[in-house]
C-alpha positions as CSV (number, residue, x, y, z in Angstrom):
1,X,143.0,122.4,-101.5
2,X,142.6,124.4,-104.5
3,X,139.2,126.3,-104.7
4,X,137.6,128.7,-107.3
5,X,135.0,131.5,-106.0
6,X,133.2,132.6,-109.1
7,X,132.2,136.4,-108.0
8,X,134.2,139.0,-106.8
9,X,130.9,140.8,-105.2
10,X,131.8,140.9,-101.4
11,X,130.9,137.8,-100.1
12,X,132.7,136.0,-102.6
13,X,135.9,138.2,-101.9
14,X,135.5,137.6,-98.2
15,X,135.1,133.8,-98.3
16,X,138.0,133.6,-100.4
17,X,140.3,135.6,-97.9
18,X,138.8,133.5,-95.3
19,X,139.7,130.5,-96.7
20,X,143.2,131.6,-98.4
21,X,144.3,131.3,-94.7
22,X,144.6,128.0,-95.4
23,X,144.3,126.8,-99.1
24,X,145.0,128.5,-102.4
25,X,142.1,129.7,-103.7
26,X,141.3,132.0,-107.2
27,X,139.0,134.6,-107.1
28,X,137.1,134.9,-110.3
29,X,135.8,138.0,-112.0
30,X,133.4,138.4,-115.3
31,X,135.0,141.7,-115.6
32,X,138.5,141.3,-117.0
33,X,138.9,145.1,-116.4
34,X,137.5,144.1,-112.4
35,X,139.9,141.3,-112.2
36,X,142.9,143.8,-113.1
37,X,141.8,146.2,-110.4
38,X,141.5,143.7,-107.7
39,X,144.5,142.4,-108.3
40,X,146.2,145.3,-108.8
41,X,145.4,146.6,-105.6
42,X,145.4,143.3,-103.8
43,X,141.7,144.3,-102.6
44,X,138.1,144.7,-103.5
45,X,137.9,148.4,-103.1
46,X,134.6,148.5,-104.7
47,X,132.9,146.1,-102.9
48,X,134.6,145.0,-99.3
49,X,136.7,147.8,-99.4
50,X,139.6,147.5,-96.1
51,X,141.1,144.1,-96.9
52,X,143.6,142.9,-98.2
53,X,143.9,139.6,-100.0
54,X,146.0,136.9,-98.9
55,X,149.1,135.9,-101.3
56,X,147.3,132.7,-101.5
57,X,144.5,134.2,-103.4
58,X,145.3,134.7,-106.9
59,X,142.6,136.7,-109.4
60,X,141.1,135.7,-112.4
61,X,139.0,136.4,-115.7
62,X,140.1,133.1,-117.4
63,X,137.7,131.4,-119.4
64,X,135.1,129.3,-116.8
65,X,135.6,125.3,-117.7
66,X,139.2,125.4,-118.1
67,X,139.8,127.6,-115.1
68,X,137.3,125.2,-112.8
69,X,139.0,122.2,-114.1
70,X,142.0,123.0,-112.2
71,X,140.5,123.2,-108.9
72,X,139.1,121.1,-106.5
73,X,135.8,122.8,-105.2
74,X,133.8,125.5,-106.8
75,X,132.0,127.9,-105.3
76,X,129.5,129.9,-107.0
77,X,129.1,133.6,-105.3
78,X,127.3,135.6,-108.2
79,X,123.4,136.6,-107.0
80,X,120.6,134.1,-107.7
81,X,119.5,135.5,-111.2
82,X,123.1,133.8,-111.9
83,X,123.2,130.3,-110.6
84,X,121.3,128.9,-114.0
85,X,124.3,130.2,-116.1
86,X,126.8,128.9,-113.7
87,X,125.2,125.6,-112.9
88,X,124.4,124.8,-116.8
89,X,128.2,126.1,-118.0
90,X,129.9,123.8,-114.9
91,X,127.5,120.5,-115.2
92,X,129.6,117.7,-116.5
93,X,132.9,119.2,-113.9
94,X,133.4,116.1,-111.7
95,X,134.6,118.7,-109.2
96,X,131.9,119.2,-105.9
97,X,130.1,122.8,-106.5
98,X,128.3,125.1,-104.0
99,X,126.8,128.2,-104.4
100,X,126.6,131.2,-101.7
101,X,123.3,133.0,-103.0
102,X,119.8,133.1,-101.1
103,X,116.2,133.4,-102.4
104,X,114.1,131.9,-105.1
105,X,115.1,132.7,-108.5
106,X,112.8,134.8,-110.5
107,X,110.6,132.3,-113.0
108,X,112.4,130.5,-115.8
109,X,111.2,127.4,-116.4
110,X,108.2,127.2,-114.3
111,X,105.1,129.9,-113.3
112,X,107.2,130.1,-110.0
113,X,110.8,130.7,-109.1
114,X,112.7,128.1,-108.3
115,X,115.3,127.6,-105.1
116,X,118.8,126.7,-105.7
117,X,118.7,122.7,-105.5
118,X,115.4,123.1,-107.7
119,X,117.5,124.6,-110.5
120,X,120.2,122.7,-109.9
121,X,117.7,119.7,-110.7
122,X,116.9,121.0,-113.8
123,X,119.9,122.3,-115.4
124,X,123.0,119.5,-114.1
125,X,121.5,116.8,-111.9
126,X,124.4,114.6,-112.2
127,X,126.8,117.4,-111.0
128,X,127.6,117.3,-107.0
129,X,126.7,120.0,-105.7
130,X,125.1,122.2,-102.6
131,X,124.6,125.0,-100.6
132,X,127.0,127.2,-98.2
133,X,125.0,129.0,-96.0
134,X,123.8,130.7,-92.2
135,X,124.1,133.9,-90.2
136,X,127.4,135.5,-92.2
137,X,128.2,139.3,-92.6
138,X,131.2,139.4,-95.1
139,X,132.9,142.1,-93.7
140,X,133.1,140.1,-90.3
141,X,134.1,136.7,-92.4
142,X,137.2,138.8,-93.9
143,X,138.0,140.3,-90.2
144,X,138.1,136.5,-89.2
145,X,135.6,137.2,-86.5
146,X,133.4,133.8,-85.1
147,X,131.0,132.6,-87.6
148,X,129.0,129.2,-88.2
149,X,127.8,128.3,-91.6
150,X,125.9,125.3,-92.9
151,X,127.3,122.9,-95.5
152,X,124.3,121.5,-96.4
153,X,124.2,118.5,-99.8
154,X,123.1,115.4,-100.3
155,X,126.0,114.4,-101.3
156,X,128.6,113.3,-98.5
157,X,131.3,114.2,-100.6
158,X,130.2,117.9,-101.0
159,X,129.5,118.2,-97.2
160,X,133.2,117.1,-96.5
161,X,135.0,119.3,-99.2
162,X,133.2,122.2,-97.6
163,X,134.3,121.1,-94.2
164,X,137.8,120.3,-95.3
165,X,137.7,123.8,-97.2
166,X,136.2,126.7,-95.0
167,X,136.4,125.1,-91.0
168,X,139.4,126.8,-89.3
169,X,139.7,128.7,-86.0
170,X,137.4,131.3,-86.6
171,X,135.0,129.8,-88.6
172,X,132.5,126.3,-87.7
173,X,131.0,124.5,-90.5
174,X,128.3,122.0,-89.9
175,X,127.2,119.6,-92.4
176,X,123.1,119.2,-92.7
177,X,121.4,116.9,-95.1
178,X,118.3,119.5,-95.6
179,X,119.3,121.2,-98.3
180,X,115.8,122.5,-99.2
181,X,115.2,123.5,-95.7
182,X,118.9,125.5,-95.9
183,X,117.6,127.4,-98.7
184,X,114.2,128.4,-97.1
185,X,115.4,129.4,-94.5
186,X,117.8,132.2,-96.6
187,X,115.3,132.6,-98.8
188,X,112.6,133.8,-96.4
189,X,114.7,135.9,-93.8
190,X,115.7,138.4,-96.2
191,X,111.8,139.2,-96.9
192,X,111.3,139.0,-92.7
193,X,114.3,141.4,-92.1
194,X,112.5,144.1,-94.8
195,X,109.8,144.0,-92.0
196,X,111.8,144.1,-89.2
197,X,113.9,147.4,-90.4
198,X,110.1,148.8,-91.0
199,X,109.2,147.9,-87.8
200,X,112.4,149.5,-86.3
201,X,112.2,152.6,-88.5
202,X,108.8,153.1,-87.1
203,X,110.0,152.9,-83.5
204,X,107.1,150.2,-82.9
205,X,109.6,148.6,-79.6
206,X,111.3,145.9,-78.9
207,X,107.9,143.5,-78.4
208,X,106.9,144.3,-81.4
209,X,110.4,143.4,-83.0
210,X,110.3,139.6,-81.1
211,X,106.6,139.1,-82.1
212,X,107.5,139.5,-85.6
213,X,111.0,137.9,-85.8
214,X,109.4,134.2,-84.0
215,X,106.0,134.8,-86.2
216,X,108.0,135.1,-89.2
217,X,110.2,132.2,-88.4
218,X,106.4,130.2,-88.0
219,X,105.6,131.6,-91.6
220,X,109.6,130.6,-93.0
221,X,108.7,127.1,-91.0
222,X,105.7,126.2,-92.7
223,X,106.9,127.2,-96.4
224,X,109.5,124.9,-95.3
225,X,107.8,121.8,-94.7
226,X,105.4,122.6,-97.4
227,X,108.5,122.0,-99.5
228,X,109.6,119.1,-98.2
229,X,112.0,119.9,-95.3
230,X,112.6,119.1,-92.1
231,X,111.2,120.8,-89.3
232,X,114.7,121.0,-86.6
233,X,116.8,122.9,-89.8
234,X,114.5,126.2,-88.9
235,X,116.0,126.3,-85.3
236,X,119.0,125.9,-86.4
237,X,121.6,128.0,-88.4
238,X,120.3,129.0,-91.1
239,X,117.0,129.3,-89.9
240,X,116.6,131.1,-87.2
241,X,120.3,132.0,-87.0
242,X,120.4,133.3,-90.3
243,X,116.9,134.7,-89.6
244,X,117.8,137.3,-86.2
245,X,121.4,137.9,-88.1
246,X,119.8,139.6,-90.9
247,X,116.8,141.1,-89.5
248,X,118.7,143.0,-86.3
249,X,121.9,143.4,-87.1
250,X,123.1,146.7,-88.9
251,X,125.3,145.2,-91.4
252,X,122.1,143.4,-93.2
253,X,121.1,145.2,-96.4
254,X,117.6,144.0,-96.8
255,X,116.7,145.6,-92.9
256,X,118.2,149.3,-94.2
257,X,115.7,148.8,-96.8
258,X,112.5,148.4,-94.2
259,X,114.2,151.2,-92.4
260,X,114.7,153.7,-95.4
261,X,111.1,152.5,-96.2
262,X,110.1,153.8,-92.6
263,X,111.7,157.1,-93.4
264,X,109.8,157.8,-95.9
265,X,111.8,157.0,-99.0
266,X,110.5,154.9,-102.1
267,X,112.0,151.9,-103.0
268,X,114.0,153.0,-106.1
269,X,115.8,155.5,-103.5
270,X,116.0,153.0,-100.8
271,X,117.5,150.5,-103.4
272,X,119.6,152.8,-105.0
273,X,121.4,154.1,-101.6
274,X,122.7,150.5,-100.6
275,X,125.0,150.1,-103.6
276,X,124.8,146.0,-103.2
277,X,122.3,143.7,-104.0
278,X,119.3,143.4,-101.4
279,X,118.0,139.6,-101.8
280,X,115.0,140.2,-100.0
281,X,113.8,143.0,-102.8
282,X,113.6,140.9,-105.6
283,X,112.7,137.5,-104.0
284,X,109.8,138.8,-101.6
285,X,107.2,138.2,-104.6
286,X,108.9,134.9,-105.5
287,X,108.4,133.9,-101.8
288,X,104.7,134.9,-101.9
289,X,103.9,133.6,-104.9
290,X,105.2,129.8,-104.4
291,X,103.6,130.1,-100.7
292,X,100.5,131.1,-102.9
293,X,100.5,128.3,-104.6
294,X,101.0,125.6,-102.0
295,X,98.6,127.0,-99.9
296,X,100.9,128.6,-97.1
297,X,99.8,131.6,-95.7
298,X,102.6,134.0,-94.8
299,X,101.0,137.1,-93.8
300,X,104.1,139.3,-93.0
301,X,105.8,138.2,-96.4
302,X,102.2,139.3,-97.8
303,X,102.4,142.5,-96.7
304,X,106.2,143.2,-97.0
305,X,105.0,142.4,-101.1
306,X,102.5,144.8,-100.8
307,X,104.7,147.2,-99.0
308,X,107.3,147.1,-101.8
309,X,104.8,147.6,-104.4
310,X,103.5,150.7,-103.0
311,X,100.1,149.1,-102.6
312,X,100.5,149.6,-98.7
313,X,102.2,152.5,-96.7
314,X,104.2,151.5,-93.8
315,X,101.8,152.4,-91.3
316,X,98.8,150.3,-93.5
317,X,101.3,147.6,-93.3
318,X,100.9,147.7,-89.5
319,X,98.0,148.2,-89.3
320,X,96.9,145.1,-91.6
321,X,99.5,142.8,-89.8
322,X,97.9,143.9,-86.0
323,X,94.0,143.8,-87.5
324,X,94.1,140.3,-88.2
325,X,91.6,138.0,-86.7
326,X,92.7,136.3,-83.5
327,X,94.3,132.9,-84.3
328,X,96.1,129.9,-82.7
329,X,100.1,130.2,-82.1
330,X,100.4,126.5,-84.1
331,X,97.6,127.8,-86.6
């Protein structure tokens, strides 16, 4: 199979050595001047810097629609604030698409942001296309280490190209249906692991990190099904999968920032230190804001908002999530 990866961040890169195991696959820069160091060096140095790219993975900069012409699958691996761009410039390919990025995107087109399949709606509904998603460090995909993702589509025919494309010895792909309950669940446990660094950083224990990891998979749950999806996806992969990946393990960007937070620094310098994106800073008011508006409480989100807008300390953050009125579990 040939398959483009549009993003040469480190996720992209990683997914495309994982799958040049196997297929041919181009790798595809916006930065000319990036595209000539990668290949140059037959690595990402700047971001997955240790591994080396496959022969079967060639580099590009090529112009987009002629270069995803040639391939067979596409896979978008640029952060959310890019999908529109990529999704409007690749909607009348007859190539299945995917994209790689979590969260809601910050508002467009609507008072709210909008989750990938949402935008996808709007700006190339006749294009095939879905999500690639779950518990996935990149560094561990490029090692070839186990790892189960989600190839989650309406479409049967994207399902099976992702399937046919990324399943090999070291890595499982299931197919699911639920494509808005895939992206809630990535959306949300970026905001949840901010909280779980803070409570970490703040040496509150290990209860305190399990009450908040399953109460923030009730809160993910119920944004969920408020938008339509279905209740099992949130015990699966990319729920709580994706959900305990990112908030314990020490690879996950988005729990340095709730322990950086718990240090002490601000969020500029807590930002600034990680060198990557962190999803969870920039969709956390997105999150709150459609929950807002569709009547879902999600009181941890709430205060990881407040939290990042300096409105809370850490230890008021606490404090507000602990003070709250006693409540049914299913409440």
């Amino acid at each position: 199979m040939d398959i483009l990866v549009l993003g040469a961040g480190a996720w992209g890169t990683a997914l495309a050595i994982s799958a040049g195991a196997r297929h041919r696959v181009t790798l595809w820069a916006r930065d000319p001047a990036q595209a000539r160091a990668i290949a140059a060096a037959g690595a990402n140095a700047k971001y997955l810097p240790g591994f080396s790219l496959p022969s079967s993975v060639t580099v590009s900069a090529d112009a987009l629609l002629p270069l995803a012409a040639r391939h067979e699958l596409v896979i978008v691996a640029t952060p959310m604030a890019a999908l529109r761009e990529m999704l409007t410039t690749l909607r009348d390919g007859t190539q299945p698409v995917a994209w790689l990025c979590k969260g809601f995107e910050k508002p467009v087109t609507q008072p709210y942001g909008l989750l990938g399949h949402e935008v996808h709606a709007e700006v190339a509904p006749r294009l095939a296309a879905g999500a690639l998603s779950g518990p996935s460090f990149a560094q561990e995909v490029a090692s070839a280490q186990p790892t189960a993702l989600v190839a989650a589509s309406e479409s049967a025919a994207v399902r099976d190209a992702l399937v046919a494309a990324f399943h090999s010895p070291s890595m499982r792909v299931y197919a699911n249906e639920d494509l808005p309950g895939v992206e809630v669940g990535g959306a949300v446990k970026n905001v949840l692991a901010i909280a779980t660094g803070l409570c970490d950083g703040l040496a509150l224990g290990l209860n305190a990190r399990a009450a908040l990891v399953t109460r923030g998979l009730a809160e993910m749950t119920r944004l969920g099904l408020a938008l339509g999806a279905h209740p099992e996806t949130f015990m699966g992969l990319s729920g709580l999968g994706d959900l305990v990946l990112t908030a314990t393990g020490d690879l996950s960007r988005n729990r340095r920032v709730g322990l950086l937070l718990a240090e002490g620094r601000t969020l500029q310098q807590a930002v600034a230190s990680l060198g990557h994106v962190a999803e969870g800073v920039y969709s956390a008011r997105t999150v709150v804001e459609r929950a807002r508006r569709l009547n879902v409480r999600m009181p941890i989100a709430d205060a990881v908002v407040d939290l990042l807008d300096g409105r809370l300390t850490p230890a008021q953050a606490v404090s507000t999530l602990m003070g709250r009125d006693p409540a049914a579990e299913s409440a």
